[in-house]
C-alpha positions as CSV (number, residue, x, y, z in Angstrom):
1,X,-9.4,154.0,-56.5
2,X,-9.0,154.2,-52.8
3,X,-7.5,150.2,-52.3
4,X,-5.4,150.7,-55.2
5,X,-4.2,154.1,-53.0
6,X,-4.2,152.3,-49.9
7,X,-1.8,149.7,-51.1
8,X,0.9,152.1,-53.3
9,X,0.5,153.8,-49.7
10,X,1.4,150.2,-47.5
11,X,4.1,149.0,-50.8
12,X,5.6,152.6,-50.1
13,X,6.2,152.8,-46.8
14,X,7.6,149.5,-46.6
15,X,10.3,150.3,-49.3
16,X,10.9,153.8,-47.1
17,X,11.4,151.0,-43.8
18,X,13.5,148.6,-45.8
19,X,15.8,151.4,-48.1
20,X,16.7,153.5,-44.8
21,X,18.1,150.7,-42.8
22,X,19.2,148.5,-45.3
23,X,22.9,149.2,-44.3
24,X,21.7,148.5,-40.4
25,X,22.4,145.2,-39.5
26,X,19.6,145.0,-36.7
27,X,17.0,143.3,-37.2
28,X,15.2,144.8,-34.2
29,X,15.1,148.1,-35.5
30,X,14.0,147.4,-38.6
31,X,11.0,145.5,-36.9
32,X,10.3,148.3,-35.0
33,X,9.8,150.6,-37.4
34,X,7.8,148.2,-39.4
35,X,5.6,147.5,-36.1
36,X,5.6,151.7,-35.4
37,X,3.9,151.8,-39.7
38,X,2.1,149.0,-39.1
39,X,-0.1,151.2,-36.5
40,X,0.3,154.4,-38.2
41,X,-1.8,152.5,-41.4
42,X,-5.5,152.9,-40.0
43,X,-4.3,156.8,-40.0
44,X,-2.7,157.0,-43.4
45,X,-5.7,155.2,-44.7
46,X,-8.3,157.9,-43.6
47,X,-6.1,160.6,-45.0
48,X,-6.0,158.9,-48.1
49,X,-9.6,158.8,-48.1
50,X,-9.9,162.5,-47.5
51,X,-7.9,163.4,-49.9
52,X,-9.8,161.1,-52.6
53,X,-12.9,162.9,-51.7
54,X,-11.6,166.4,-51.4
55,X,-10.1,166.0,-55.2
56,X,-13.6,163.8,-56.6
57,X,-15.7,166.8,-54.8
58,X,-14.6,169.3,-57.5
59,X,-16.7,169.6,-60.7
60,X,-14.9,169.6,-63.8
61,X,-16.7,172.4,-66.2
62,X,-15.4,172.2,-69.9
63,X,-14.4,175.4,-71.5
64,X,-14.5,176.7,-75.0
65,X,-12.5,174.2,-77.1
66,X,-13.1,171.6,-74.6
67,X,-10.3,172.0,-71.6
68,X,-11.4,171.3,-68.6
69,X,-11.1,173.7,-65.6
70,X,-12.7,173.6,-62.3
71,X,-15.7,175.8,-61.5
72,X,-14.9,177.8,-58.6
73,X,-16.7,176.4,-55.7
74,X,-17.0,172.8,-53.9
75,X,-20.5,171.6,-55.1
76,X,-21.8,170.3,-51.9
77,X,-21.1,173.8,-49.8
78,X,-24.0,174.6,-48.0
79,X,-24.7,178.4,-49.0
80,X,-26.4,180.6,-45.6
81,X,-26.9,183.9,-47.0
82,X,-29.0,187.3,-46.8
83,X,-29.4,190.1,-49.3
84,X,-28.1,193.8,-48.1
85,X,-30.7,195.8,-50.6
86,X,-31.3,199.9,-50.4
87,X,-33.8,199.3,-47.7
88,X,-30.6,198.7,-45.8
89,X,-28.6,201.6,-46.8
90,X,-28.9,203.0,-43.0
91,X,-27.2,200.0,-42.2
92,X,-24.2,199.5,-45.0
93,X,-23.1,203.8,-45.0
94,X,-22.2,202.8,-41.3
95,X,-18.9,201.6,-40.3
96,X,-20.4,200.5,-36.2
97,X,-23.7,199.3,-37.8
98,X,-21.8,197.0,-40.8
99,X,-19.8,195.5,-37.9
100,X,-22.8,194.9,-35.6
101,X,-24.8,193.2,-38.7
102,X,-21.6,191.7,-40.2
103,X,-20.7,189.7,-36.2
104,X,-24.8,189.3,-35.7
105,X,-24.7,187.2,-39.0
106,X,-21.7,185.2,-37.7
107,X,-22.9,184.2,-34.8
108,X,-26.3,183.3,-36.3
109,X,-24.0,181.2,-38.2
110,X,-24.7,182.9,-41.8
111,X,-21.8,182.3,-44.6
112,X,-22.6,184.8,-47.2
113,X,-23.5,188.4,-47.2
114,X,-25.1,189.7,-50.9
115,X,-25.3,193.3,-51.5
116,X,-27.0,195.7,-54.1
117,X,-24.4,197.1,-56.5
118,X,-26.2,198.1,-59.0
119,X,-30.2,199.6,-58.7
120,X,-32.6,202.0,-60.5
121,X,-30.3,203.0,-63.0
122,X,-27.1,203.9,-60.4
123,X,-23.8,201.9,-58.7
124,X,-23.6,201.9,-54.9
125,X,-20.1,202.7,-55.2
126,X,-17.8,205.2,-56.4
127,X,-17.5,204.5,-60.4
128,X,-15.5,205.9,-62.8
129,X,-17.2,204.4,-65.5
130,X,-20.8,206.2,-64.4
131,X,-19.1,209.2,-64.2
132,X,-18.0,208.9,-67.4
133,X,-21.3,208.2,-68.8
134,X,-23.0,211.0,-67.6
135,X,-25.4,208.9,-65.6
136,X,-24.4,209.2,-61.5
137,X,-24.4,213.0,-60.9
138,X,-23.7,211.5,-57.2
139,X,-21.6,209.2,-55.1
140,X,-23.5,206.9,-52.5
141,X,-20.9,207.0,-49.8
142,X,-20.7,206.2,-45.8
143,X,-21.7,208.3,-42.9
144,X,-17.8,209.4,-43.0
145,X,-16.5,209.6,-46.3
146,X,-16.2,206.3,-46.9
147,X,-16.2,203.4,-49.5
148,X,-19.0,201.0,-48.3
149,X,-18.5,198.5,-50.4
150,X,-14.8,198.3,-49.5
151,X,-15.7,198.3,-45.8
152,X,-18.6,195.7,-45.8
153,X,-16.0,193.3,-48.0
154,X,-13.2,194.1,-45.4
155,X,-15.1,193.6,-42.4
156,X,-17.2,190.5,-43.6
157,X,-13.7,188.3,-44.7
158,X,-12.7,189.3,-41.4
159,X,-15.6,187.5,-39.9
160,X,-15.0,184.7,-42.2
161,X,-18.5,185.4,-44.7
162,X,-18.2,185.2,-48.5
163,X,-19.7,189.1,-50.3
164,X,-21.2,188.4,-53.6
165,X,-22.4,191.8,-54.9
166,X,-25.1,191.3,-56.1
167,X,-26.3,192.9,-59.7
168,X,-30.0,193.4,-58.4
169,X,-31.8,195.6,-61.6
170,X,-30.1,194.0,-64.1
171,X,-31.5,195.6,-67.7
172,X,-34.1,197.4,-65.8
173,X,-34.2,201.3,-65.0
174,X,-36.7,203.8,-64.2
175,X,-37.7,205.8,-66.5
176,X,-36.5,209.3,-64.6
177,X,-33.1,208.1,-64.3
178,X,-30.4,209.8,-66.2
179,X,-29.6,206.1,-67.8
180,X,-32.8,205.9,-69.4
181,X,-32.8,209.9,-70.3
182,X,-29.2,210.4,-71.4
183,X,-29.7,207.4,-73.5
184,X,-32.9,206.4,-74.8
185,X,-32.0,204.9,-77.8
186,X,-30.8,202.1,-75.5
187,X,-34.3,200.8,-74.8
188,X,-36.5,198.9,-76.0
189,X,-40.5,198.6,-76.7
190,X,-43.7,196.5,-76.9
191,X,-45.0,196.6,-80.3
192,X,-47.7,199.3,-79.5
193,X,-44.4,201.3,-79.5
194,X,-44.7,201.9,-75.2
195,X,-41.3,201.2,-73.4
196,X,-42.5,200.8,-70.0
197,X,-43.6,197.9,-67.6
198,X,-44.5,197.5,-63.9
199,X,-42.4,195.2,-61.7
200,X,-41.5,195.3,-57.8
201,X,-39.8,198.6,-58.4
202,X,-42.4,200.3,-60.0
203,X,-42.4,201.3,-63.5
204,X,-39.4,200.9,-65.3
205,X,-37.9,200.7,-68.9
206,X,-35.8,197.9,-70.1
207,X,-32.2,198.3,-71.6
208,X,-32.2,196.1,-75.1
209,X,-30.3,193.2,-74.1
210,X,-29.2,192.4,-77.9
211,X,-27.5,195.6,-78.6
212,X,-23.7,195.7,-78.1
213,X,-24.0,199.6,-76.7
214,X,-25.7,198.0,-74.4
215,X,-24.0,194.9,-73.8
216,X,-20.6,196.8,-73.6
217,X,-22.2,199.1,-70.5
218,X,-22.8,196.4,-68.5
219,X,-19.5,194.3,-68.7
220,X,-17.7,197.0,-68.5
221,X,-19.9,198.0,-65.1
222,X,-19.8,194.5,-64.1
223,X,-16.0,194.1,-64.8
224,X,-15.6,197.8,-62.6
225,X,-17.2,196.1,-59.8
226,X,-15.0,192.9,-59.7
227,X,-11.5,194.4,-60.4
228,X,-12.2,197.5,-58.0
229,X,-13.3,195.4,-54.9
230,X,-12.0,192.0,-53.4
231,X,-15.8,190.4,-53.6
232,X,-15.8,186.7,-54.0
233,X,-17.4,186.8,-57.0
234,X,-20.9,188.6,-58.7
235,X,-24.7,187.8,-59.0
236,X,-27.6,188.7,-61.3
237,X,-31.2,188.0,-60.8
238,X,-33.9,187.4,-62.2
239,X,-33.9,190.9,-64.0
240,X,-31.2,189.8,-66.1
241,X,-33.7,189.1,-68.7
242,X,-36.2,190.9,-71.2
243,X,-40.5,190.1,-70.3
244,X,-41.6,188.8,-73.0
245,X,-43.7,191.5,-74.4
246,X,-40.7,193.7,-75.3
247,X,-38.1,193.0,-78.2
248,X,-40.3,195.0,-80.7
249,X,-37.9,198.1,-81.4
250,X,-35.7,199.2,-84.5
251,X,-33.1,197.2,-83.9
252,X,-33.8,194.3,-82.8
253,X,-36.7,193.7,-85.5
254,X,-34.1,194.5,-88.2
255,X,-31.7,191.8,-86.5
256,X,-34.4,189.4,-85.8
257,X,-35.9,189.6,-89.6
258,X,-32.0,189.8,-91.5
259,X,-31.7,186.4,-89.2
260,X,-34.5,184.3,-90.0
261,X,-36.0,186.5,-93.3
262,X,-39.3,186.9,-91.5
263,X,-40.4,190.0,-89.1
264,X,-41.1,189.2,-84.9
265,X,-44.5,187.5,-84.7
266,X,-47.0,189.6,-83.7
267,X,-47.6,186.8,-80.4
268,X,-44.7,188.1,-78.2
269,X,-44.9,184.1,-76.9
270,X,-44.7,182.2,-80.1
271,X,-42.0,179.5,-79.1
272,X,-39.4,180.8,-82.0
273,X,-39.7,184.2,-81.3
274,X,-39.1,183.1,-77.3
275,X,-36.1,181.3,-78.4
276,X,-34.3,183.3,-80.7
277,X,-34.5,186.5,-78.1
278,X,-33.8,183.9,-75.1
279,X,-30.8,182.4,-77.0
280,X,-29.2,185.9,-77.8
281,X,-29.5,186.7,-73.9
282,X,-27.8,183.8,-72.9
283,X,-25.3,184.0,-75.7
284,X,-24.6,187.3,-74.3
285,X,-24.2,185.8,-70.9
286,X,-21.7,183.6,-72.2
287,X,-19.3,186.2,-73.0
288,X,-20.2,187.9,-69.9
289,X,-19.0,185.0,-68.0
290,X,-15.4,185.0,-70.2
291,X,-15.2,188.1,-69.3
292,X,-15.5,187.8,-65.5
293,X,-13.5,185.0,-65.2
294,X,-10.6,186.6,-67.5
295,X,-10.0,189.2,-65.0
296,X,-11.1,186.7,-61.3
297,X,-10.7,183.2,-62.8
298,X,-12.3,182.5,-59.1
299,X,-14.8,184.6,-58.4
300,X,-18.2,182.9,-57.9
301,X,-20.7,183.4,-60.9
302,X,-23.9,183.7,-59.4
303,X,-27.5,183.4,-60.6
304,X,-30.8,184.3,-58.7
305,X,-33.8,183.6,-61.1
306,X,-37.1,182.7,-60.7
307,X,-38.5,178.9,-61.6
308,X,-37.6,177.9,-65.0
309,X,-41.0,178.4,-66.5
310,X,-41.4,181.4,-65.6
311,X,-38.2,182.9,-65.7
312,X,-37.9,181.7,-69.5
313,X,-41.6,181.6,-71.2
314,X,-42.2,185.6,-69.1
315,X,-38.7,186.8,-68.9
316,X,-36.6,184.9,-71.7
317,X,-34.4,183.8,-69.5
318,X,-32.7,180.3,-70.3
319,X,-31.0,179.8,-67.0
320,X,-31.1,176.3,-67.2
321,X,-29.1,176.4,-70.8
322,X,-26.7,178.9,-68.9
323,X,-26.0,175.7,-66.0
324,X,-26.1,173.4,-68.6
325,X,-23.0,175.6,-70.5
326,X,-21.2,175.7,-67.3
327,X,-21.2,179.7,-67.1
328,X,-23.0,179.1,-63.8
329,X,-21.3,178.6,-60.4
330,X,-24.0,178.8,-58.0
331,X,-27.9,179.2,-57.8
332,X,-30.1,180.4,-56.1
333,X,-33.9,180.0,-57.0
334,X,-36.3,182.8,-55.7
335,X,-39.2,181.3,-54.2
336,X,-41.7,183.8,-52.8
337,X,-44.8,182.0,-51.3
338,X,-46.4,182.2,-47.8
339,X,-48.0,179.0,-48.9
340,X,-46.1,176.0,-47.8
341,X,-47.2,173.2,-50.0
342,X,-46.8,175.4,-53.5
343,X,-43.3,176.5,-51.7
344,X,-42.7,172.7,-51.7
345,X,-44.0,172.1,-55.1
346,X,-41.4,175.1,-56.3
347,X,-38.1,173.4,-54.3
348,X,-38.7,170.1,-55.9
349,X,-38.8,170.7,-59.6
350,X,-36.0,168.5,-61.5
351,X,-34.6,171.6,-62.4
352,X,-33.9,172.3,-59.1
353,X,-32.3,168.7,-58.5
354,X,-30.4,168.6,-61.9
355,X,-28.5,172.1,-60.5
356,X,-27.9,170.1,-57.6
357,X,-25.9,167.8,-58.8
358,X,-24.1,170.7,-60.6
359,X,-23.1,173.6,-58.6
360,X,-23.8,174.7,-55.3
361,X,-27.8,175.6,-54.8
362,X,-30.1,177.3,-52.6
363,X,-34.0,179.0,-52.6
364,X,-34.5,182.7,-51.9
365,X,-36.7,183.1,-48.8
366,X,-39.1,186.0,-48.3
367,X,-38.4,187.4,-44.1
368,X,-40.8,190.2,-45.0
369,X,-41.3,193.8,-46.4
370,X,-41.7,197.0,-45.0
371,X,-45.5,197.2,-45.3
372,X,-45.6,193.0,-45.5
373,X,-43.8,191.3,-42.5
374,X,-43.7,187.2,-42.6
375,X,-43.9,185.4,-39.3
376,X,-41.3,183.8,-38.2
377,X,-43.2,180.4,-38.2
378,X,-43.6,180.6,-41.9
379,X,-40.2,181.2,-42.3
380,X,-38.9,178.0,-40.3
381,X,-41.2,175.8,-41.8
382,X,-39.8,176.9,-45.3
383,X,-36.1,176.7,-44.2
384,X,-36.9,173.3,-42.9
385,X,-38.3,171.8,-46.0
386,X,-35.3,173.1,-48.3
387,X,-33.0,171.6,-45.8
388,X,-34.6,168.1,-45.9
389,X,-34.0,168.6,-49.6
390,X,-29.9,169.4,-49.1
391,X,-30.6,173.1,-50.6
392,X,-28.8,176.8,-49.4
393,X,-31.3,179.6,-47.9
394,X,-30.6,183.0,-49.1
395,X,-33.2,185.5,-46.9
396,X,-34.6,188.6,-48.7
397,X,-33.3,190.6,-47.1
398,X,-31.5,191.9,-44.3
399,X,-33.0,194.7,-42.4
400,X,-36.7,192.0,-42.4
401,X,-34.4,189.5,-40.6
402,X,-35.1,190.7,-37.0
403,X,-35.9,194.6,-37.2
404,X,-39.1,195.3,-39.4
405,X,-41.1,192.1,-37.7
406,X,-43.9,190.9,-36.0
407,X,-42.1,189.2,-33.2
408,X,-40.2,190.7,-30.3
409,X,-36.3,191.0,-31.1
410,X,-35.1,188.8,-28.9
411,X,-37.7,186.4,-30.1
412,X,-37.0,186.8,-33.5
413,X,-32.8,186.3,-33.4
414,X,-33.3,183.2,-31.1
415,X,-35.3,181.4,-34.2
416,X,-32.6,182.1,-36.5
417,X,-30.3,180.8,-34.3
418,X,-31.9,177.8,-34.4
419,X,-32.3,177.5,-38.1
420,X,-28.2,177.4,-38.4
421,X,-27.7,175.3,-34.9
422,X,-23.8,174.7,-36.3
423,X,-21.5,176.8,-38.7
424,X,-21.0,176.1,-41.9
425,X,-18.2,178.4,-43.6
426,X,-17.6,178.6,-46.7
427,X,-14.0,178.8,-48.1
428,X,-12.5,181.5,-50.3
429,X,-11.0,180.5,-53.3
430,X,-7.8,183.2,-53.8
């Protein structure tokens, strides 16, 4: 493709030479110009090059009905990010702090900044749509009035970093929040009839992912986010999901027996019973994806599970189907684990390299918790090994960067330095 360029390129600027001084009668200009093309061609060759590469680099993603579009970031982009969760709320309310952490992760030569939009049952932004639903008797808002979403977003693009907000609770909600109060006939159960698990966040209920009350809510949250802000795009986790033991209410029983004229198995894991409550997830992610990409045909959509087998045999979440559908435009892969050879183990699963070859992907990095703080060492080594393997980092999460840590700050800063030695932007996509 590039020779048969490179001579259309020579052929054309020759007939350019000839055609404008045909009418000239000197032959000395004419081989001068053909000398001046004749040493330009090493230059128009490389451009040519460039250009065939920038155009092969984008990954065609068929549509429903089969038309082809192009997924909305270059594959091989090199994704240096950090979650922004409540823990760092002192941070985002603040218009001086946001533009200390925002510069701080430029020159540390970060790229993408991911925020919590959406946790324990509430938006971290002013919503019309909570409001609405009676579930947000409150509006999280900066130390003067502000929007902080629309601050971090302004102030980060100015830096030249990429905000995904990120959808961090998914289906999940505590049980004292007005969501899960105001409507509890959104949840659902185990089959001893209890509608409560324990995860990171405590104990929690989870919405029923296959009912459209349900379904609606969160589009239309999700939709609110992206059409209110000028984010690059929107992420959900590994809470995006149902555990396995749930799935056991009115509803979805009713739906599940009309389907395949037999009630749930009584073994929350029997492979069908995975499959047909997996498959209704991802069908609903499907639509979720149209529906994003209706209103930002651009914006990034972003997936942060955990390894395939456990995200779909504990958490019926197909996210592998989802890539494979091409309703995924990045992914990152949450590997939590201080031990270095199972962290290797995790990064190297052909799942991992399939996405590769996909969409732009990166690991989730533990840099500590507030009663848990990772050394630095650990950290590095981890970063290391997913870089020898051409993956992103994505740190969780901000604030366990350089604050809440065992090593002195100066220390600590200086080794992330070193981990991004050279920038590595990546471009919006208006």
């Amino acid at each position: 493709m590039v020779s048969r360029f490179n001579r259309k390129s020579e052929q054309w600027l020759v007939w350019v030479a000839n055609a404008s001084f045909k009418s000239m009668k000197s032959s000395f200009i004419v081989q001068s110009w053909r000398r001046l093309l004749k040493s330009l061609f090493p230059i128009l060759v490389l451009i040519s090059l460039i250009t065939v590469l920038l155009v092969d680099s984008f990954t065609p993603a068929i549509t429903e009905g089969g038309r082809f579009s192009a997924i909305a970031q270059i594959p091989r982009q090199e994704i240096r990010g950090v979650w922004m969760t409540t823990n760092d709320f002192d941070t985002l309310k603040n218009r001086d702090k946001v533009h200390d952490a925002v510069s701080q992760l430029r020159r540390m030569n970060f790229n993408t900044i991911y925020p919590v939009v959406w946790n324990s049952g509430y938006v971290m932004h002013p919503s019309a749509l909570a409001q609405r639903a009676g579930i947000q008797p409150f509006v999280y808002k900066g130390s003067d009035g502000h929007d902080i979403f629309a601050d971090l977003i302004n102030q980060a693009h100015h830096q030249g970093l990429l905000v995904i907000p990120w959808f961090e609770f998914g289906f999940m909600a505590p049980p004292t929040s007005e969501l899960a109060m105001n409507y509890p006939d959104w949840f659902t159960q185990k089959q001893d009839g209890s509608q409560t698990s324990i995860s990171a966040a405590g104990e929690v209920m989870w919405l029923n992912p296959f009912l459209p009350q349900v379904q609606q809510f969160i589009t239309n949250l999700v939709l609110e986010t992206v059409t209110q802000y000028d984010a690059d795009g929107i992420q959900f986790d590994d809470h995006t999901s149902l555990p396995h033991e749930f799935g056991y209410d009115r509803y979805t029983v009713a739906l599940y027996t009309k389907e395949t004229k037999n009630p749930p198995p009584k073994n929350p894991q029997d492979a069908a019973w995975v499959k047909w409550r997996a498959d209704k997830i991802t069908a609903f992610m499907v639509k979720l994806n149209q529906a994003v990409k209706q209103k930002k045909p651009q914006a990034i959509f972003s997936v942060s599970p955990n390894y395939y087998d456990l995200a779909y045999k504990f958490h019926l979440q197909d996210w592998l189907g989802w890539m494979r559908q091409n309703i995924v435009d990045e992914l990152i892969v949450q590997i939590y684990r201080p031990d270095l050879k199972s962290f290797v183990a995790n990064i190297s699963r052909a799942e991992i390299k399939e996405a590769q070859q996909r969409i732009p992907t990166g690991v989730g990095i533990m840099t500590g918790l507030r009663n848990n703080p990772v050394p630095m060492q650990q950290i590095k080594s981890q970063v290391r090994a997913a870089q020898e393997r051409g993956l992103g980092i994505i740190f969780f999460y901000y604030e366990s960067l350089w604050n809440d840590a065992l090593e002195s700050l100066n220390e600590r800063q200086a080794g992330f330095k070193n981990l991004f030695p050279s920038p590595a932007l990546r471009a919006r996509v208006e």
